[in-house]
Backbone as JSON, one array per atom type, in Angstrom:
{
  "sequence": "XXXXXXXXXXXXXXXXXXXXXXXXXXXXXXXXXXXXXXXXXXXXXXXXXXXXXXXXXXXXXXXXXXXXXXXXXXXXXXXXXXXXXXXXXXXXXXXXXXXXXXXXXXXXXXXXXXXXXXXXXXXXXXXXXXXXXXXXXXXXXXXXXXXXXXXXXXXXXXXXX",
  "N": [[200.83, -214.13, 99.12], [199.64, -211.69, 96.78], [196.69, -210.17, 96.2], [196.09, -208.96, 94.0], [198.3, -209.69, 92.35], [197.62, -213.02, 92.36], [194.71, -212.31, 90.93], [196.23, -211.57, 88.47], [197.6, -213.91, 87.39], [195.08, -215.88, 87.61], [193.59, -214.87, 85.92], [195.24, -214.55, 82.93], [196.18, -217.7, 83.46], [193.25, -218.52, 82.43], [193.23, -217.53, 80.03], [194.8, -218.82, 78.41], [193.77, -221.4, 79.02], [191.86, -221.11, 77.12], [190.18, -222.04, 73.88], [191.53, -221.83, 71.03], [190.76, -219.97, 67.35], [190.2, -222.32, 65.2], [191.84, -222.69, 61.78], [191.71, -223.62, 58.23], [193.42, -224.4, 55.64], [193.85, -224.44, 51.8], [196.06, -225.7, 49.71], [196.94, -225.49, 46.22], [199.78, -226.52, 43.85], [202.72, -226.32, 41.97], [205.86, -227.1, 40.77], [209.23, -227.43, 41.06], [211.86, -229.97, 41.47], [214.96, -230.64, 41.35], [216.75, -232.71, 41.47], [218.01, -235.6, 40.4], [218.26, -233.76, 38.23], [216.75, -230.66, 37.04], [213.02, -231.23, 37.12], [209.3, -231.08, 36.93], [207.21, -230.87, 39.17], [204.1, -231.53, 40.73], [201.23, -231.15, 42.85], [199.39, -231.11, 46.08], [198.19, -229.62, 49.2], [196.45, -229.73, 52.08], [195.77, -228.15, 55.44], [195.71, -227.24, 58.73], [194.76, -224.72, 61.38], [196.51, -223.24, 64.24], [196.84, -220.54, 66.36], [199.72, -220.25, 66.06], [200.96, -223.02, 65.58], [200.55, -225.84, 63.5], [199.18, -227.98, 61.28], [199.34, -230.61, 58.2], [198.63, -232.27, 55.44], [200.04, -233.46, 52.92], [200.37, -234.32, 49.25], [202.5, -234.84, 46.64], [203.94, -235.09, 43.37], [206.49, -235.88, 41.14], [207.54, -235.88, 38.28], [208.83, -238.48, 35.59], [212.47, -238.66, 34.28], [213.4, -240.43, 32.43], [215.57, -240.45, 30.53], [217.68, -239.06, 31.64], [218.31, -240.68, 34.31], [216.53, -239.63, 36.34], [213.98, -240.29, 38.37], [210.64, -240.76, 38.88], [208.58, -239.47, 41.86], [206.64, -239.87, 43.85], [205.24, -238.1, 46.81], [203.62, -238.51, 50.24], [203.28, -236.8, 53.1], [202.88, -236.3, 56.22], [202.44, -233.1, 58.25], [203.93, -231.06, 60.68], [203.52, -227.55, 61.69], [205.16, -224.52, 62.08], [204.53, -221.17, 62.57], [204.44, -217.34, 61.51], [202.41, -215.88, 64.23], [200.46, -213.94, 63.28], [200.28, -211.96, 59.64], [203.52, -210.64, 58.58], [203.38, -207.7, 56.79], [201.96, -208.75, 55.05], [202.22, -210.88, 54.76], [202.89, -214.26, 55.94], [205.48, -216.17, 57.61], [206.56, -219.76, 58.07], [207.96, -222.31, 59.4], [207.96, -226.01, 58.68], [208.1, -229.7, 59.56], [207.85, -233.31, 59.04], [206.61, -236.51, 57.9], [205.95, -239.38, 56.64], [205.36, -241.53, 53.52], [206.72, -242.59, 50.47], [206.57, -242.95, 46.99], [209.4, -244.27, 44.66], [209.89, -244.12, 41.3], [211.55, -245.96, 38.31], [211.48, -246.75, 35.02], [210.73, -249.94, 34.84], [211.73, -250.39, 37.9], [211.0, -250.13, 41.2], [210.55, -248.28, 44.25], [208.96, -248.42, 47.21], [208.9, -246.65, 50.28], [209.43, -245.17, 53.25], [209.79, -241.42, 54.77], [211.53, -238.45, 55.77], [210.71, -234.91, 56.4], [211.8, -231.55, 55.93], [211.63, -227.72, 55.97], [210.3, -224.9, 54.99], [208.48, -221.83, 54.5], [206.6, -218.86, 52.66], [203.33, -217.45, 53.31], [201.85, -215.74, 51.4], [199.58, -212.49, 50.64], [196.64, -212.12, 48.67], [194.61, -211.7, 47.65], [191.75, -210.91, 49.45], [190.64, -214.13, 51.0], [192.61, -215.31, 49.1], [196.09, -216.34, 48.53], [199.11, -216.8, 47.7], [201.43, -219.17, 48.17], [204.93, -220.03, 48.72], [207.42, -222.57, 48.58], [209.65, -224.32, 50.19], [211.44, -227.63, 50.44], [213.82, -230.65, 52.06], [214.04, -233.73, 51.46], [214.63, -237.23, 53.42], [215.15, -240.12, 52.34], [214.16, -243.16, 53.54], [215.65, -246.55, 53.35], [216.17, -247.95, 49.49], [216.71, -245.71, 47.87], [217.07, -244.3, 44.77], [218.32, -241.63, 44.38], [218.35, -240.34, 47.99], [218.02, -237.72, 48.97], [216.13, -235.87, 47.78], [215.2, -232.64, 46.95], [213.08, -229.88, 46.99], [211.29, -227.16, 45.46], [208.51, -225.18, 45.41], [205.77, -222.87, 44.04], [202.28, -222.22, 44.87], [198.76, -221.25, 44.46], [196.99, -220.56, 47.52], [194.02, -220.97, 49.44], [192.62, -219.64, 51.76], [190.66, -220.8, 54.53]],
  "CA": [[200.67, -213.74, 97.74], [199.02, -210.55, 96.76], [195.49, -210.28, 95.48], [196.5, -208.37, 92.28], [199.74, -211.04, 91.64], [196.43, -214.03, 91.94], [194.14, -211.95, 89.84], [196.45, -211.47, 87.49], [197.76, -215.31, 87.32], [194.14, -216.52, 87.57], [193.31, -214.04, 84.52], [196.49, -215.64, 82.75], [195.48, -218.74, 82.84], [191.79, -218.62, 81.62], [193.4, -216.93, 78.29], [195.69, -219.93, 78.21], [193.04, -222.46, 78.41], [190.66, -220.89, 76.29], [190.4, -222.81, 72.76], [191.67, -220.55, 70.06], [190.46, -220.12, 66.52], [191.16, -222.73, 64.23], [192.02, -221.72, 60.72], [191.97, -224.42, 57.25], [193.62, -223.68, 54.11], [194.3, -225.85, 50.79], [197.11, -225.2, 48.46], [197.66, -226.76, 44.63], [201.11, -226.08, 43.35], [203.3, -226.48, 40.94], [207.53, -226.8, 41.19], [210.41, -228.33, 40.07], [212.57, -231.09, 42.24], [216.28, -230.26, 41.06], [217.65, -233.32, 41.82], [219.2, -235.25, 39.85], [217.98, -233.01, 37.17], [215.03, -230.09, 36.95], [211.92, -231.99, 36.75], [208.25, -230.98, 37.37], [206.59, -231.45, 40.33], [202.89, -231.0, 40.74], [200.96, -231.33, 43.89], [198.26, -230.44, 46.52], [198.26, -229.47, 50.58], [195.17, -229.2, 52.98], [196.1, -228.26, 56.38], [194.79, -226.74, 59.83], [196.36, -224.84, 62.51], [195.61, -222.66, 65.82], [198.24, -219.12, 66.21], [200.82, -220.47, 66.0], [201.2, -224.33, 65.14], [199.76, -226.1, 62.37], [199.34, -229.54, 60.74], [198.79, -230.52, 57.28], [198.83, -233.17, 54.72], [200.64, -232.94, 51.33], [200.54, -234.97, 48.34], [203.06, -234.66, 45.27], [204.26, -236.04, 42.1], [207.72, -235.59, 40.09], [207.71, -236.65, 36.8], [210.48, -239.18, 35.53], [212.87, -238.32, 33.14], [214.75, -241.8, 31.86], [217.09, -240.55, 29.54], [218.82, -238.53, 32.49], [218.0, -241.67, 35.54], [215.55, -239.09, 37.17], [212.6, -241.21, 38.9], [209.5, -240.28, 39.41], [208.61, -239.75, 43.07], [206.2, -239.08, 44.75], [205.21, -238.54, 48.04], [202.52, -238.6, 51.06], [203.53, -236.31, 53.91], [202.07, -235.68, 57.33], [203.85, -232.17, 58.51], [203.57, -230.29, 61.66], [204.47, -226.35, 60.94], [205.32, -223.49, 63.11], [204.39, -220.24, 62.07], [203.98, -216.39, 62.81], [200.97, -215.08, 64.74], [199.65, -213.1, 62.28], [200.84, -211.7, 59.07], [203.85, -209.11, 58.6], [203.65, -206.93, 55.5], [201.3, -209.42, 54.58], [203.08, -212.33, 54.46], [202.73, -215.25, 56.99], [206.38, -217.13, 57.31], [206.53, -221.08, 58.63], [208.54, -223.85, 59.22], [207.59, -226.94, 58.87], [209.18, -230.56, 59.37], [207.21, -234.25, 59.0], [207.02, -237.9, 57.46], [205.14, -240.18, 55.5], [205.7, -242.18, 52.75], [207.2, -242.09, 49.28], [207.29, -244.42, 46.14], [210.31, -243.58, 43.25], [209.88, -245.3, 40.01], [212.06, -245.26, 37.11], [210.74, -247.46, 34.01], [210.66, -250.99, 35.79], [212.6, -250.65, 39.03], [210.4, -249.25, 42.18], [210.91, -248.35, 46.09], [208.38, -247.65, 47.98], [209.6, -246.63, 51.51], [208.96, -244.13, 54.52], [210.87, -240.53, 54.74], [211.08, -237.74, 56.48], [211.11, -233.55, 55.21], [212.1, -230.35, 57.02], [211.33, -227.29, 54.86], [209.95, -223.56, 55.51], [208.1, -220.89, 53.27], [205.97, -217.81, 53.15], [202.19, -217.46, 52.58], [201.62, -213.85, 51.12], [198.11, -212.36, 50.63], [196.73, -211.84, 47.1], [193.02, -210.8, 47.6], [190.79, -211.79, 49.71], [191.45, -215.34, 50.9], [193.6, -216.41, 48.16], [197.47, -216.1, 48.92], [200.71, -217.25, 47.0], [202.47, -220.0, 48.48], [206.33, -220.14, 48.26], [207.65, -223.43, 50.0], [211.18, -224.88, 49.77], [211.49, -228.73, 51.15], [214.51, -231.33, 51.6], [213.89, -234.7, 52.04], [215.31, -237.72, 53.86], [214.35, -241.27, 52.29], [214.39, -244.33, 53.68], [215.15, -247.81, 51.79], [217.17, -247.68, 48.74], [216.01, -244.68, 46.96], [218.48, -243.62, 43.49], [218.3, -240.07, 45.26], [218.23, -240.27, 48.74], [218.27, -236.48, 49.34], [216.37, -234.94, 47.14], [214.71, -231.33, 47.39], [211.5, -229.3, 46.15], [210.44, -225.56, 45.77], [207.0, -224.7, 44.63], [204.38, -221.83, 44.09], [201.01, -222.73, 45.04], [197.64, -220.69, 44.93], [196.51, -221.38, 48.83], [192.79, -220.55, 50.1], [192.18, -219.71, 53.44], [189.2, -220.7, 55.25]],
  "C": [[199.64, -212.6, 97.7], [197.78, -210.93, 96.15], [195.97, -210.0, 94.21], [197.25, -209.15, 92.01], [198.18, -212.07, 91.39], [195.33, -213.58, 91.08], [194.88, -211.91, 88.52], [196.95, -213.23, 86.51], [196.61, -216.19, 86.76], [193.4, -216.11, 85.79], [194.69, -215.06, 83.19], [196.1, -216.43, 81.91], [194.16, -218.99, 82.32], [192.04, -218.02, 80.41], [193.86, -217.68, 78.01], [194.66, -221.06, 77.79], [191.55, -222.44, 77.48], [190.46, -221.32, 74.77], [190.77, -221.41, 71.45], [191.39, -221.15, 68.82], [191.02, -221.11, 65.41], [191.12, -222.76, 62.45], [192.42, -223.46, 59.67], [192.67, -223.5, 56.51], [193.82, -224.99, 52.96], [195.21, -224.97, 49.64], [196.99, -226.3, 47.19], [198.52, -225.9, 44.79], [201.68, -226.64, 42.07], [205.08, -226.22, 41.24], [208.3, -227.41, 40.75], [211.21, -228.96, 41.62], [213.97, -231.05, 41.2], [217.02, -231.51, 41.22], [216.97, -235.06, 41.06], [219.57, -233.77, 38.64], [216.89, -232.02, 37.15], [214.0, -230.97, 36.47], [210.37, -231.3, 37.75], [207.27, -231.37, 38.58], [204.94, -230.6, 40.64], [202.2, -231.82, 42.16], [199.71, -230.79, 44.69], [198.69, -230.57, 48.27], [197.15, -229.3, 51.0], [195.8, -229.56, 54.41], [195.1, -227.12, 57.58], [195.71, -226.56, 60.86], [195.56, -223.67, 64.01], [196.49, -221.71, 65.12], [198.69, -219.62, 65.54], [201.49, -222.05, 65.29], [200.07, -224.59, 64.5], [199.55, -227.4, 61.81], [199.09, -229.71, 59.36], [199.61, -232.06, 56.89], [199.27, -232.6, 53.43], [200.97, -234.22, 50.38], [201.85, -234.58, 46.94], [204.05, -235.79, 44.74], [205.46, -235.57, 41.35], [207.62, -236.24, 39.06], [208.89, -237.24, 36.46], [210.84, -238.66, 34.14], [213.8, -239.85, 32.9], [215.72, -241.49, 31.67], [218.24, -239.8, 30.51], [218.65, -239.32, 34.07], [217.04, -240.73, 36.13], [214.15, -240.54, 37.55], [211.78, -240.54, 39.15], [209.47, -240.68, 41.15], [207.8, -239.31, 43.58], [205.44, -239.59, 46.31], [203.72, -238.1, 48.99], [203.06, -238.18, 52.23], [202.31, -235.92, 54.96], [202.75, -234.69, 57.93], [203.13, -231.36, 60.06], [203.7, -228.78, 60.99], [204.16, -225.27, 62.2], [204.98, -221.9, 62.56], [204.03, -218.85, 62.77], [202.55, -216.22, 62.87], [200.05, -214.57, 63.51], [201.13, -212.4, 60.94], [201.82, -210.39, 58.88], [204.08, -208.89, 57.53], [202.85, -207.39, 54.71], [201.56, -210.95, 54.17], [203.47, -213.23, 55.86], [204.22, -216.79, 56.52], [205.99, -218.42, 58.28], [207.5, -221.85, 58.08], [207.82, -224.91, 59.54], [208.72, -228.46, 58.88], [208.34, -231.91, 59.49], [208.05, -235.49, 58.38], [206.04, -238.68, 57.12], [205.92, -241.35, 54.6], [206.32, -242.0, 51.46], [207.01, -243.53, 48.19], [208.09, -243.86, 44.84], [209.94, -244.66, 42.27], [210.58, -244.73, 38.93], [212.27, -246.63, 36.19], [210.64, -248.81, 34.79], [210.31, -251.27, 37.11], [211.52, -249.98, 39.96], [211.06, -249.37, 43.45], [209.91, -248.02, 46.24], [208.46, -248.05, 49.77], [208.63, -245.68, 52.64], [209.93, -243.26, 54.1], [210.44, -239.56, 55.8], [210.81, -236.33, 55.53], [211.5, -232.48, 56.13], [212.12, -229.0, 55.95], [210.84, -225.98, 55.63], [209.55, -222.85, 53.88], [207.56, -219.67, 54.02], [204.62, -218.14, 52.54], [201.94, -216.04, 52.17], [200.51, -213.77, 50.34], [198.12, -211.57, 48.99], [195.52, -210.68, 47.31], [192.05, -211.53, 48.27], [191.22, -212.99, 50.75], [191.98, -216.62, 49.97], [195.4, -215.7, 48.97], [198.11, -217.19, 48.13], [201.36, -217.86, 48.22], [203.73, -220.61, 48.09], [207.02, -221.31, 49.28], [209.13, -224.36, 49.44], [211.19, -226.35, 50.81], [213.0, -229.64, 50.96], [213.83, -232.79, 52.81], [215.22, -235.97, 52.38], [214.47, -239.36, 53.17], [214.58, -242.05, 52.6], [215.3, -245.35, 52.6], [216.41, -247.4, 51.18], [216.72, -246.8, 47.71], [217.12, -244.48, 45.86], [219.01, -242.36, 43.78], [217.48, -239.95, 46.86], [217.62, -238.75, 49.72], [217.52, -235.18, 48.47], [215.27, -233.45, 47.23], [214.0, -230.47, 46.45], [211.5, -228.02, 46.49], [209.54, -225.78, 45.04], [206.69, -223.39, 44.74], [203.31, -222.36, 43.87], [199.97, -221.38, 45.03], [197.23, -221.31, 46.33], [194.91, -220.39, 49.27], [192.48, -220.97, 51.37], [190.73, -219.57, 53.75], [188.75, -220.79, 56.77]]
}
């Protein structure tokens, strides 16, 4: 093996195992859950990530509508997320995909189960560290949910720290 091939290998790896920066943010939002019917969905995220991969927690709430069976639902997600390097044009895309919990209620009747989600957005820079969060989700619920399937977009203010 050559010197220069093992310098460069040895070099390499010491960038590999070197701890890289890790980066918070926290989103509120606001969105609608389409399913069965448009309904409100309000919410919050705090997550943490290296480059490239990411983790976060996410809370939200749907409001019930009775008179059209909608249930309230909301849920408790733990999410991994994949995302680019750095931002292009100013705008930082990610997928994400997790699982947690959920409970639906609609006037009486409840579930509360496990689910999963799989979902992707963009973060795009406002000023500073604020940025617009655009995030589209579908979920998978356990149990006997009234809507097994059902699916979220938001816009969030997100602050990076």
């Amino acid at each position: 093996m050559s010197r220069r091939y093992l310098t460069v290998v040895l070099a390499a790896s010491l960038l590999l195992t070197l701890p890289g920066t890790a980066r918070a943010d926290l989103t509120a939002f606001l969105g609608i859950n389409p399913t069965p019917v448009n309904r409100v969905t309000r919410g919050f995220a705090a997550g943490m990530g290296l480059i490239i991969v990411g983790f976060e927690f996410e809370y939200a709430d749907t409001t019930e509508d009775p008179l059209n069976a909608a249930p309230r639902l909301r849920t408790f997600m733990f999410n991994g997320l994949v995302q680019t390097p750095i931002p292009i044009g100013g705008m930082q895309f990610y997928g994400t995909a997790g699982g947690g919990g959920y409970r639906e209620t609609l006037t009486e009747v409840s579930e509360t189960n496990v689910g999963i989600n799989v979902g992707g957005g963009v973060k795009m820079k406002l000023a500073g560290p604020l940025r617009l969060r655009l995030d589209y989700r579908v979920f998978t619920l356990r149990g006997t949910p009234r809507h097994p399937r059902p699916q979220r977009f938001y816009a969030g203010i997100n602050l990076k720290f």
